[in-house]
N, C-alpha and C positions, 0 to 999 in steps of 0.2 A: 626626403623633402616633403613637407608640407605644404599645400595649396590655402590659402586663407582670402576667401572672397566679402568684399566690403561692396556692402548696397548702399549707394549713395545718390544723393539728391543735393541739386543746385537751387538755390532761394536767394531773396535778397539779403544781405548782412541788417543786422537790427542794432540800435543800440543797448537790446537786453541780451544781444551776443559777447558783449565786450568782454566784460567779465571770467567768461571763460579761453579767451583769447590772449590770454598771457605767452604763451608760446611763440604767437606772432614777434612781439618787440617789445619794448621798455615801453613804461605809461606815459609817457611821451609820445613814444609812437601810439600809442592807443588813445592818447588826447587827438591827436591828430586826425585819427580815422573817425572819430567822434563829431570831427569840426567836417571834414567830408563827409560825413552821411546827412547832413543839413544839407549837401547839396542834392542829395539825390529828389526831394518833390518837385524842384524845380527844374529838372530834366536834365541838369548838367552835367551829370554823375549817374552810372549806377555802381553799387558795389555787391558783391556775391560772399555767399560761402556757400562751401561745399561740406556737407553732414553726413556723416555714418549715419546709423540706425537711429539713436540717441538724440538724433536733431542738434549736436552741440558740433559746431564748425571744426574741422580738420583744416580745411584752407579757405582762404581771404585773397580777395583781390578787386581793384578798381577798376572800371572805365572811366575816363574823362572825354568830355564830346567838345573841350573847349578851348584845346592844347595846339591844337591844329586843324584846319576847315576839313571837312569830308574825309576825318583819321578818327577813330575813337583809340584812344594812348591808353594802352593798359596799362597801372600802378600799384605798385603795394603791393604785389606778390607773394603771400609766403603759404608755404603747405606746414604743417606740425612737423617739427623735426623727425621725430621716431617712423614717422610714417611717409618721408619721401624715399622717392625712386618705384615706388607704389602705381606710378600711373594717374594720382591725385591731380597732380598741375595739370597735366593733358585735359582734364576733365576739365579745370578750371579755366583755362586761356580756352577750350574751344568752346565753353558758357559763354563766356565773354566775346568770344568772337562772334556767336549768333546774336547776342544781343546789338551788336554794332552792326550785323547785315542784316538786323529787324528795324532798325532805324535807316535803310538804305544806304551806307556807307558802305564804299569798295575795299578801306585797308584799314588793318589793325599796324598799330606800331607800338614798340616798349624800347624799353634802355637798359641796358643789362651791365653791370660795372666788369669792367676789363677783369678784374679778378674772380670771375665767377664763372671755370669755364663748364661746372655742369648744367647752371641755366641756359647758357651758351648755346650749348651743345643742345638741351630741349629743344628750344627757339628754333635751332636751327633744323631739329628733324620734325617739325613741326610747319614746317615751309618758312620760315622768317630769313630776311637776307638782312644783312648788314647795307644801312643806308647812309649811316653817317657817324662820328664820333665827336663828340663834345665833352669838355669839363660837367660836373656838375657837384653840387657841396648843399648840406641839410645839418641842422643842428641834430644832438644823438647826447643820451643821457650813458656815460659812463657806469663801471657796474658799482661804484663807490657816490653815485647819484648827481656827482659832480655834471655840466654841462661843457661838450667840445663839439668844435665843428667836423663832421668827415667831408673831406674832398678826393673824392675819385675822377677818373676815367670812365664812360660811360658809349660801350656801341650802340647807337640805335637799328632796332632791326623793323623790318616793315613787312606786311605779309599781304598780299592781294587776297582780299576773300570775292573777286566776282566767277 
């Protein structure tokens, strides 16, 4: 076996990250992430990546401070495919988690779709409890470019960071 150690560093996502961020989702999704990073000067958002050596993001992900009072909702999750189970997400949800206990909030919370049970399963070794489950539905660019709606299942999990 081989050991292969990745130095990595958490910064904020740029709009001259995008680009190389195709991995994340359809440009869709990456118009999307576009339209949230206008909110980050206004404090309502921050969004992160997290960078190998090369400064070029491995993973992405959101805070929202506006989704629920005294909750920063983390969103938009994704680490590079090739490179999950890495230990990358751990890095990323606990950026993000400091970021929401540097703004004095006591809980992080996400939504992780019923069919995902290895995020799941992070979330939950990660201290996250399942707090509630609700519908949820987003439009999504098919890989023939066409437009449909996806509606899943969604648990919400909450984690106490005092």
């Amino acid at each position: 076996m081989i050991d292969v150690v990745l130095s990595l560093t958490v910064r904020d996502l740029t709009h001259a990250d995008l680009a190389s961020c195709g991995w994340a989702g359809t440009p869709l999704h990456l118009v999307g992430v576009a339209r949230q990073l206008e909110r980050v000067p206004s404090g309502e958002v921050d969004y992160l990546a997290v960078c190998a050596r090369n400064d070029i993001p491995i993973a992405k992900g959101g805070v929202d401070y506006l989704v629920e009072h005294s909750v920063g909702t983390l969103w938009q999750l994704a680490v590079h495919p090739a490179l999950r189970s890495c230990g990358i997400g751990t890095v990323l949800v606990s950026a993000a988690e400091q970021r929401i206990k540097d703004r004095g909030l006591r809980y992080a919370e996400l939504s992780v779709e019923d069919d995902n049970p290895r995020a799941h399963a992070l979330y939950e070794r990660l201290g996250y409890v399942a707090h509630d489950r609700r519908p949820d539905a987003w439009d999504e660019q098919a890989p023939d470019g066409t437009m449909r709606r996806h509606e899943t299942i969604c648990t919400v999990m909450r984690k106490d960071l005092a």
